[in-house]
DSSP file (Angstrom, degrees, kcal/mol; ACC not computed):
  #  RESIDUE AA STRUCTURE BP1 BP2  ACC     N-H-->O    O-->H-N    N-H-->O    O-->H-N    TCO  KAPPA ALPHA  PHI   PSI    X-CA   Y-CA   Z-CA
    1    1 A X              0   0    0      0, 0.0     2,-0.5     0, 0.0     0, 0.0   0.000 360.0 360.0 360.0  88.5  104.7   94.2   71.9
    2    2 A X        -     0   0    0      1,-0.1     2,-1.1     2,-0.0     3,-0.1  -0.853 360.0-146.9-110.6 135.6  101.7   94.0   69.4
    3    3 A X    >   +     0   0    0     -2,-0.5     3,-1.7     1,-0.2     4,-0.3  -0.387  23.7 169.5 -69.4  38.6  101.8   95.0   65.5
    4    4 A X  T 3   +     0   0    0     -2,-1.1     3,-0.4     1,-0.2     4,-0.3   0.372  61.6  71.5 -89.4   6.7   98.7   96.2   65.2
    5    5 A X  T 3  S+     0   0    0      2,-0.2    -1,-0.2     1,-0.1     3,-0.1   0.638  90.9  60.3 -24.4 -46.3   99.6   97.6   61.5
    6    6 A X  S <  S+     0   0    0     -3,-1.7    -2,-0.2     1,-0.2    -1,-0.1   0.572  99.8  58.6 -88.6  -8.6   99.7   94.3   60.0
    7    7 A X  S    S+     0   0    0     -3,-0.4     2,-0.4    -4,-0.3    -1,-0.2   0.610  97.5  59.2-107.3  -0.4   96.0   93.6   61.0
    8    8 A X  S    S-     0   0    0     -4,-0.3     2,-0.4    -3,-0.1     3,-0.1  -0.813  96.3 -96.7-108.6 169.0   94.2   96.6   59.1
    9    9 A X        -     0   0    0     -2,-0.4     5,-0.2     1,-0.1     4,-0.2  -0.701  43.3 -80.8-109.4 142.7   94.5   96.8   55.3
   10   10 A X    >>  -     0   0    0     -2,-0.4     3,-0.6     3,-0.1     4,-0.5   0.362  45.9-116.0 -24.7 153.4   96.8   98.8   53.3
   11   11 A X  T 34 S+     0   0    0      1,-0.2     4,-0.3     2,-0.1    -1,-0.1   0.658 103.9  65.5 -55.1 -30.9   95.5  102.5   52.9
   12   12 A X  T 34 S+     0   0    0      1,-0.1    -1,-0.2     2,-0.1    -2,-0.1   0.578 107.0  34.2 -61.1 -25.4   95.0  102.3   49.3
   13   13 A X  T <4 S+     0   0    0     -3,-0.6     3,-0.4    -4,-0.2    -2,-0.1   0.388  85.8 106.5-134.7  18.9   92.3  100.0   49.1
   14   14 A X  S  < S+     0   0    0     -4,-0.5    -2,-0.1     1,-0.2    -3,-0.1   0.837  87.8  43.2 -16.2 -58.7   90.6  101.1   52.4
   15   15 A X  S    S+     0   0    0     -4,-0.3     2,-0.3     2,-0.1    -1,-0.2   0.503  97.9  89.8-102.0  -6.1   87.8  102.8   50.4
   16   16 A X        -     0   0    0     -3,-0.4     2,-0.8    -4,-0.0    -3,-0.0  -0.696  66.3-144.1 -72.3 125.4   87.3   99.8   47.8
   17   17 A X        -     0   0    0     -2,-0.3     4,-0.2     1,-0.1     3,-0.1  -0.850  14.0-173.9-104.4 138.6   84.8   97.1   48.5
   18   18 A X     >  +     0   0    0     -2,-0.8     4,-0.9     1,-0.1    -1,-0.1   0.298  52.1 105.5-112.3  21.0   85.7   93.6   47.3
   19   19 A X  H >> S+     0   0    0      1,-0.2     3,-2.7     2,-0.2     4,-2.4   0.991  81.5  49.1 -33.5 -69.1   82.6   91.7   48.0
   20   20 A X  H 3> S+     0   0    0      1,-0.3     4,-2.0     2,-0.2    -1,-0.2   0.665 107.6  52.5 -88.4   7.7   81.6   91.5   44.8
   21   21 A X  H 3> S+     0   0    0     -4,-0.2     4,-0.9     2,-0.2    -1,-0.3   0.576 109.8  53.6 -53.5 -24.4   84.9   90.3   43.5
   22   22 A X  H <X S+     0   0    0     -3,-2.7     4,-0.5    -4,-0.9     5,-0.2   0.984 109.0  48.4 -65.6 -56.8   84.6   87.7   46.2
   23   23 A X  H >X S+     0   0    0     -4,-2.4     3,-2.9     1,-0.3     4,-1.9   0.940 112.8  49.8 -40.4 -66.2   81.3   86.8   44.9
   24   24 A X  H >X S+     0   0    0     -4,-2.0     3,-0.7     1,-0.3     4,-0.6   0.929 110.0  46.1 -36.7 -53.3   82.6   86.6   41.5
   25   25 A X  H 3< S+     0   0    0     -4,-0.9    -1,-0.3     1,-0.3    -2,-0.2   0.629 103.1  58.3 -82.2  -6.7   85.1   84.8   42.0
   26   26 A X  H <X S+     0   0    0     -3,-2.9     4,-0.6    -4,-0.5    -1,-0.3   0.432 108.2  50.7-100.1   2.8   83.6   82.0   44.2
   27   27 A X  H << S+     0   0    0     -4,-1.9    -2,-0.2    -3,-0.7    -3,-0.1   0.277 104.2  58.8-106.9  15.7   80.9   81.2   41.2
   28   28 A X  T  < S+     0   0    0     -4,-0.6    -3,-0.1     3,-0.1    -2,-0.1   0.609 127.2  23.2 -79.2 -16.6   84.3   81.0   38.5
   29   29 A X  T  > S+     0   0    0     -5,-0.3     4,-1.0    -4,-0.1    -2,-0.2   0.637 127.5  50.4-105.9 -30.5   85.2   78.2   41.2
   30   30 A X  H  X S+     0   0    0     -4,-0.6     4,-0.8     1,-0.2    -3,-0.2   0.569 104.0  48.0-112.1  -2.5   82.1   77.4   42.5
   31   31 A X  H  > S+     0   0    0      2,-0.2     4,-1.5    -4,-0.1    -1,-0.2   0.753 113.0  45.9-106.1 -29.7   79.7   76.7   39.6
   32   32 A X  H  > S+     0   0    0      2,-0.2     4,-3.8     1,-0.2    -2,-0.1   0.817 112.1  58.5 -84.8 -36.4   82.1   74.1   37.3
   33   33 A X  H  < S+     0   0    0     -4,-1.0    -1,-0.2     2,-0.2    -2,-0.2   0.895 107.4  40.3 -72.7 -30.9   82.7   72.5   40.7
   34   34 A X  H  X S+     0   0    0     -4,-0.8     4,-1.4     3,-0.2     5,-0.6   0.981 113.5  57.2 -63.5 -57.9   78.9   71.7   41.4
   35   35 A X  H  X S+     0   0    0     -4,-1.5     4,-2.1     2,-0.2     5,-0.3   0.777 111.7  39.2 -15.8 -82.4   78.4   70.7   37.7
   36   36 A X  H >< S+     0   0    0     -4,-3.8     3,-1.0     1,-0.2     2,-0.8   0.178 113.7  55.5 -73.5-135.1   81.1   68.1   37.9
   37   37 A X  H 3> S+     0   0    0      1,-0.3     4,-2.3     2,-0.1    -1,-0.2  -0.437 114.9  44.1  42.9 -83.7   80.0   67.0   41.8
   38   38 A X  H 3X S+     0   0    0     -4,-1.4     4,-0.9    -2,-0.8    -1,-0.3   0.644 113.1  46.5 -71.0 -11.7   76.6   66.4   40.2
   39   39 A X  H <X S+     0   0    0     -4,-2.1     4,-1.8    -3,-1.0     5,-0.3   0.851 112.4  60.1 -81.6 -44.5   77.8   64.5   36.9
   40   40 A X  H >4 S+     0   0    0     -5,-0.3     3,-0.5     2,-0.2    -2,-0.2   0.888 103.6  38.5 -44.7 -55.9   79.7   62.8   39.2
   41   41 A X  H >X S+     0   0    0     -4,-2.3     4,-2.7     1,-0.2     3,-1.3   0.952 118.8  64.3 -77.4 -53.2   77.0   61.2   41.6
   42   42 A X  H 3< S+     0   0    0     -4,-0.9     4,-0.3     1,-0.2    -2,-0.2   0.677 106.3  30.9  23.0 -81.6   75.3   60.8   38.2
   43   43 A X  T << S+     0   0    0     -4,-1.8    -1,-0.2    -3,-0.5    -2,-0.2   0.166 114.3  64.8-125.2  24.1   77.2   58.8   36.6
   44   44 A X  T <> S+     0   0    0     -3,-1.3     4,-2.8    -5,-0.3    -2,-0.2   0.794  98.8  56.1 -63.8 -58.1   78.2   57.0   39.8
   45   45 A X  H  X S+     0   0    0     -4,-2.7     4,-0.7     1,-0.3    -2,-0.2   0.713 110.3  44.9 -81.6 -16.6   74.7   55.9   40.3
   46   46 A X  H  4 S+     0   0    0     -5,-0.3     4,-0.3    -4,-0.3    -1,-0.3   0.747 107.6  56.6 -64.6 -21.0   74.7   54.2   36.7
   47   47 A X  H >4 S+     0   0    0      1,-0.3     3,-0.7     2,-0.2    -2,-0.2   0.990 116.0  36.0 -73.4 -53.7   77.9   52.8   37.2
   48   48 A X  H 3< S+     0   0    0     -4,-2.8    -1,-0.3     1,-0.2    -2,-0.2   0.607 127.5  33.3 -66.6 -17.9   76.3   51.1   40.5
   49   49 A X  T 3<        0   0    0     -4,-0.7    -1,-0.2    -5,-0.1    -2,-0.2  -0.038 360.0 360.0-137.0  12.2   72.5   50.2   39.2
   50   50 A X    <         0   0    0     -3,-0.7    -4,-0.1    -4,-0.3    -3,-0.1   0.352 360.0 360.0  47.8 360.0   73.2   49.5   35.6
């Protein structure tokens, strides 16, 4: 007995692509989070080397 309903996606947004919402939305996440990563080791490596 397999669902196979519940593995394709809804008829309504069939014909929409949401790549470049993906995109988007991993650099609103994904760009503040390298900044502070790289501020981090930063000001890591002063902390440790004076």
């Amino acid at each position: 007995m397999t669902d196979t309903s519940s593995q394709s996606p809804p008829d309504g947004s069939a014909g929409r692509d949401r790549r470049p919402l993906i995109a988007f939305t991993w650099l609103w996440v994904g760009a503040p989070l390298a900044y502070g990563l790289y501020e981090l080791v930063r000001k890591a490596t002063q902390l440790f080397t004076g």
